[in-house]
N, C-alpha and C positions, 0 to 999 in steps of 0.2 A: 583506518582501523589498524592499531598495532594486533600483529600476532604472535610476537615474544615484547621483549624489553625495544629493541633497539630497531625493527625492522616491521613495516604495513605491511598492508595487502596490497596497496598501492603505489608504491615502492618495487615491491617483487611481480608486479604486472605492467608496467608503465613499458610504453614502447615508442619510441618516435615514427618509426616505420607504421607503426598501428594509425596511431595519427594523422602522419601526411597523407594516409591514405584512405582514413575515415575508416577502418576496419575496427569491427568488434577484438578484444582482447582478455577475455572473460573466462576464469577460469571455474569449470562444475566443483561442485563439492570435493570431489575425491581431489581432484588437482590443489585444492586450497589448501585438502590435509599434508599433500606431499611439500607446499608450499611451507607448511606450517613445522614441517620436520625440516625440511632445507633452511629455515630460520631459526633453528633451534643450533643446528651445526655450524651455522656464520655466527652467533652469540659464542661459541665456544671458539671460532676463529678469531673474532674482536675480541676476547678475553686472552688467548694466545700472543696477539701484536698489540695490546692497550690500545688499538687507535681504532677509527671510524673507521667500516668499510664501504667502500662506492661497490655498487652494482650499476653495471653496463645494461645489463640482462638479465634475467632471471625466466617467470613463465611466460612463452608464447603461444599462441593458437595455431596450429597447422598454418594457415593460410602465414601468418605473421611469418612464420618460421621459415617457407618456402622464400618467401620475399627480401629475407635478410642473407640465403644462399645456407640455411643448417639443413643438417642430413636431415632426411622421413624419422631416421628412428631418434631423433636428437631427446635429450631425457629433459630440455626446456620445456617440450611437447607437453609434459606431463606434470611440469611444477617439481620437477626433483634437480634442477641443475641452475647455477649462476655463473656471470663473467665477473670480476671483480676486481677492484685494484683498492690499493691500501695504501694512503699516504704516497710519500715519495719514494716507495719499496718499487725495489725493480721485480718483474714476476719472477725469476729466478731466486731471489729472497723470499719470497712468497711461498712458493713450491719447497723449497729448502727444509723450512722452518715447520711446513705443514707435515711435511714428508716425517720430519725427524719426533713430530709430538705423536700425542696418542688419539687424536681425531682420528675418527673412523670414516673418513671421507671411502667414496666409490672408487671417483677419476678426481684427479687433478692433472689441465692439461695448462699448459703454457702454450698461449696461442700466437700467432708472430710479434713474440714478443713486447708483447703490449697488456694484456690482461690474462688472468686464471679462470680460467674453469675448473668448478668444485661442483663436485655431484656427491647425493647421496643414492645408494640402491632404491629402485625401482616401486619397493611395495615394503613395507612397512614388516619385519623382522627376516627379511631378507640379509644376508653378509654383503659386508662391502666388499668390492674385487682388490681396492688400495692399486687400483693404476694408475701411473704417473705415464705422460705421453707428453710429446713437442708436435704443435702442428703447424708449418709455417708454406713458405713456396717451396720449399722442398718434399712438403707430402706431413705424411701421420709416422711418428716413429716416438721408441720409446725414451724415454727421459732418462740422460745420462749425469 
């Protein structure tokens, strides 16, 4: 079931870890909404880069989310956050590009340098915080 132009429900739920595991990965109503706003803001990134974006991740269920190593408060939890990679963009182009437009993202973090994390706020007319971070072996720190 598409819930913008270019992105499912199923898509923005698919988990391998769910799978190998045989775990539920189902998101309630509200989660689907927040799903459905964090699909509205990758349409505005795929329109930013002209090109497809891959999703790593997008929403998991607690249980999923523990099992992958994301924080309790991780905003996947809730259907407001994705990992994402774009063509043969390195995530530092990614970040850049996002950083410098007028996308109203949350977080954008660069994670060991392999994929983005794009978040939107929490609940729905909420502000976004526009934090950029690097989280790699070296820890959580902010994007230079």
């Amino acid at each position: 079931m598409n819930i913008t132009e270019h992105f499912t429900l199923d898509e923005l739920t698919f988990s391998e870890i769910a799978l190998r595991n045989n775990l539920p990965n189902a998101p309630t109503d509200i989660e689907i909404g927040n799903l459905t706003r964090l699909a509205q803001l990758l349409e505005k990134v795929r329109t930013l880069f002209a090109l497809p974006i891959h999703i790593n991740s997008a929403y998991r269920s607690v249980i999923v989310n523990k099992l992958v190593g994301g924080q309790p408060t991780s905003q996947h939890c809730s259907g407001c956050a994705a990992d994402i990679r774009i063509g043969t963009l390195t995530p530092d182009q990614i970040v850049q590009k996002i950083v410098h437009s007028d996308i109203q993202y949350d977080q954008l973090i660069r994670e060991f340098d392999s994929w983005v994390h794009i978040s939107i706020p929490n609940a729905e007319g909420f502000l976004p915080r526009k934090q950029v971070l690097i989280i790699d072996k070296n820890g959580t720190r902010p994007y230079a």
